[in-house]
N, C-alpha and C positions, 0 to 999 in steps of 0.2 A: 725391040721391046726393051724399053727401061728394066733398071733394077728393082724400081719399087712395084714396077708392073707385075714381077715377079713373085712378089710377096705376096700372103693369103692375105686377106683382111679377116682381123678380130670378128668373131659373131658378137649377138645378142643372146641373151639366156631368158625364154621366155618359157612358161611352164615345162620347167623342168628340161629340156633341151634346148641346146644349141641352134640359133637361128640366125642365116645369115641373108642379107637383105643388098640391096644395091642401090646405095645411097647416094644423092648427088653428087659427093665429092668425098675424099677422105683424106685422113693426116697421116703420113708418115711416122712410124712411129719408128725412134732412133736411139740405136745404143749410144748412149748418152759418152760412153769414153771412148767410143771408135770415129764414131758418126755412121755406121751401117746402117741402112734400114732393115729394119727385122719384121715388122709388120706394119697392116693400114688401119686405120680406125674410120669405121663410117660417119659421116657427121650426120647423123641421124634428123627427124624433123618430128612432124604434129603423126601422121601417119605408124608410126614406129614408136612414138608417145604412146601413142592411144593402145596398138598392139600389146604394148608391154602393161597399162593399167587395169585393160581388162581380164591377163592375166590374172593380175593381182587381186582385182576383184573378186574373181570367180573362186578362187583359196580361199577368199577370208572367212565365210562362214564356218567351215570345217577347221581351220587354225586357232580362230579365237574360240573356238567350242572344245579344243581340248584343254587338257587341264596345263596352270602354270607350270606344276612340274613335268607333265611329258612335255614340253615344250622347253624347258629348261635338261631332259634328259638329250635331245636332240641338239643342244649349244653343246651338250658337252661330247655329244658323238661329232660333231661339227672342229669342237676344240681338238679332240685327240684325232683327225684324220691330218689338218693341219700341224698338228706336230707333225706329223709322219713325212709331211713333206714339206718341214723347215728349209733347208738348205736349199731346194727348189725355188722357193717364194724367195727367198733372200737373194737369189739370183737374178731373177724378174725386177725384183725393186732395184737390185743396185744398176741392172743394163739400165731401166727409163732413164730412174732420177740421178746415176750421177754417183750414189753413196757407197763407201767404202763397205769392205763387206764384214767390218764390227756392224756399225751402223746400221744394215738390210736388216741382219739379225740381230738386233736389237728391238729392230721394230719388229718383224716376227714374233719374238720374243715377248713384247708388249701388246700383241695382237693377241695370242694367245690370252693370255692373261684377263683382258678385256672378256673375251666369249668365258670364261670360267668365271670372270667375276659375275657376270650376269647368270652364270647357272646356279650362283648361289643368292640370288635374289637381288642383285641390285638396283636401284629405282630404273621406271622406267618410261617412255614418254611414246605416246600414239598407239597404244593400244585401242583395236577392234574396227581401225579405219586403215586405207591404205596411205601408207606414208612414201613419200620420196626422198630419197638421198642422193645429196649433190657432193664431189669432193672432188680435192686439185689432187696433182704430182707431188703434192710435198712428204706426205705421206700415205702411199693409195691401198697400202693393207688396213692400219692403224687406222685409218683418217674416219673410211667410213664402216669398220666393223666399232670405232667405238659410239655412234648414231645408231649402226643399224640392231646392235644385240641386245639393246634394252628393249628397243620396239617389238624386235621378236617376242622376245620373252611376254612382252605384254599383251600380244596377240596381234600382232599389226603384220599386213603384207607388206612387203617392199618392193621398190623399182628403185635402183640404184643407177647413177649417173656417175660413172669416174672420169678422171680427167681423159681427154684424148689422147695425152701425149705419154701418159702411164696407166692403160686400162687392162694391163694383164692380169694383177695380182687379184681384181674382183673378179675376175672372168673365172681365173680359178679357182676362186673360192665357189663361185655361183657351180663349176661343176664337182666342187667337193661336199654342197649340200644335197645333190641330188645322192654320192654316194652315202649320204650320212641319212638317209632316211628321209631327207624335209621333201614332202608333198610339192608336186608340181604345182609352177603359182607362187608359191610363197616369197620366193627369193628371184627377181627377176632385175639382168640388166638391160638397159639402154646406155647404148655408146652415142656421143656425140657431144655438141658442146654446149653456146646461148641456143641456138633452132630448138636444141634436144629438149632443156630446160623450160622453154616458151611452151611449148607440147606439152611437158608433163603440168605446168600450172594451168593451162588452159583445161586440161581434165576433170572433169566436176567431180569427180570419186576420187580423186588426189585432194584428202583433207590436212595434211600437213606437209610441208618443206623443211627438211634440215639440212645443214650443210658443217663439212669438215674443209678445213683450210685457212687458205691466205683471206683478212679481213678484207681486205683492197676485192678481191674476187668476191665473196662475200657479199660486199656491198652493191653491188651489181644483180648478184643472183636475189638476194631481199628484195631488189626493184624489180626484179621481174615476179615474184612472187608478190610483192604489194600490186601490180596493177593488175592481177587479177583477181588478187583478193584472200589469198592463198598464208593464212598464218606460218610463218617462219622463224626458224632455230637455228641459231648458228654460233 
């Protein structure tokens, strides 16, 4: 048995619980300053897509029918669990991506920040539809809580897509909303990479795509979300 055979593979977070699936193939996912493999990432497909939107689906009526501010009371119970476990997350980011540990917590720090600045109203984009969020390793806390907490705020479900090669920090956010209150459904990942991506555009209740990251990447995920027709943000 290999070393990486050893390691669990990352789940999925689909209504409100951990779901883990056995996916054609997965990535290694690696301390970025040892080279250890620490965990696998499923490269997810259409199947695992579809799983995760109909999650999302099925939340929405009930999320966008409450009001803005309990929904904006729930970012900030969302906000203060994440503090609680700053130096955790700053941990996860600096093993993927490599950053020193000003730098993990900084971006914590700016994570934060983002989830309160939206509990105080700040504009917001895909409310009352299910939206997807796509984001790299550059920044995989920051990247996509600043997509995904306007959307909340606004009523929107989500199905988040982070990079394979840094998919911790959303994994544990997606279990830090289940303790913070947010209704099964609401906040759901998919792991994987372009397969993952093609799935979630090809989903007819996925009415918007936004993405956090590199332009270069970026521009790839827009062409995947143009051919099937899929307005996108990024």
């Amino acid at each position: 048995m290999t070393e990486s055979d050893e390691i669990l593979a990352i789940p999925l977070w689909i209504n409100g619980h951990a779901y883990l699936t056995m996916a054609p193939a997965f990535f290694d996912v690696r301390d970025v300053r040892s080279g250890k493999v620490r965990r696998r990432t499923p490269l997810c497909g259409a199947a695992e897509a579809l799983a995760t939107v109909e999650s999302a689906c099925n939340a929405l009526p009930a999320w966008a029918a409450l009001t803005a501010e309990a929904r904006a009371t729930l970012l900030a119970a969302l906000a203060d669990a994440l503090a609680g476990y700053a130096e955790h997350f700053a941990g996860l980011i600096a093993e993927e991506t490599g950053k020193d540990a000003a730098a993990a917590a900084a971006e914590v720090s700016a994570a934060l920040q983002v989830l309160r600045a939206a509990t105080a109203g700040a504009a917001a984009t895909g409310g009352g539809r299910v939206v997807a969020v796509v984001s790299d390793d550059r920044a995989p806390l920051l990247g996509p809580l600043q997509q995904a907490a306007p959307a909340l705020l606004a009523g929107a479900t989500l199905v988040l897509k982070p990079s394979p090669k840094a998919p911790s920090a959303a994994f544990a956010v997606a279990e830090l909303t289940a303790r913070s209150g947010f209704p099964g459904g609401v906040f759901n990942i998919l792991q994987g990479d372009l397969a993952a991506i093609e799935g979630l555009c090809a989903a007819e209740e996925v009415s918007l795509l936004l993405f956090a990251g590199d332009p270069a990447l970026g521009s790839k995920v827009a062409a995947i979300a143009g051919r099937h027709g899929k307005p996108f943000l990024g």
